[in-house]
Phi, psi and omega in degrees: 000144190258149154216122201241141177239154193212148209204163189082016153294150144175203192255128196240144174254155186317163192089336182226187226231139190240162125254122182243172227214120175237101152307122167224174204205161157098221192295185192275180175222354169336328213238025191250152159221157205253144160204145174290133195241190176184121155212133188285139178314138163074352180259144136349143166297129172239139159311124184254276206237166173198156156203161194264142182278323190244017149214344180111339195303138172241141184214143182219190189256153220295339184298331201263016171017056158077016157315296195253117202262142156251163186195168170217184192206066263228345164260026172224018201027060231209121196221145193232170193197097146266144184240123220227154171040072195288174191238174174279295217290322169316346187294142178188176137254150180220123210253111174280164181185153177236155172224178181241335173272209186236016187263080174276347212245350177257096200312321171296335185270344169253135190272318151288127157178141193336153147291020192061190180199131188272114166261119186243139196259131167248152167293000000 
């Protein structure tokens, strides 16, 4: 079993920049890929970000238009989200998972996940 802790959320004014942080613990992640989720009161779950564990490939959704870099440390079991020039719209909670398939843009498709971490962006 995966256990993922997620750190690094808080209150930001537009404009400015969060790094958030996913610990996981328990099995390996080699054959695994990690991804960021984000949701908002009255909204959908949405995709943010992914990146694959045994190669690094990254992928992310057409909103963060090169704001937000994911990256890993695959000898710390260890996944990041910096997030740079944030919007009001960005406010969410954000949630790390892990998955085994390639179906990275799909919520359904990951078996793990964090208890989120709330970013809230003000104008």
């Amino acid at each position: 079993q995966v256990q993922l802790v997620e750190s690094g959320g808080g209150l930001v004014q537009a404009g400015g920049s969060l790094r958030l942080s996913c610990a996981a613990s328990g099995r390996t992640f080699s054959s695994y890929a990690m991804g960021w989720f984000r949701q908002a009161p009255g909204k959908e779950r949405e995709f943010v970000a992914a990146i694959t564990w045994s190669t690094g490939t990254t992928y992310y959704a057409d909103f963060v238009k090169s704001r937000f870099t994911i990256s890993r440390d695959y000898t710390k079991n260890t996944v990041y989200m910096q997030m740079n020039s944030l919007k009001p719209e960005d406010t969410a909670v954000y949630y790390c998972a892990v998955t085994s398939t390639s179906w990275l843009d799909r919520a359904d498709q990951y078996g793990y996940w964090g208890q989120g971490t709330q970013v809230t962006v003000s104008s």
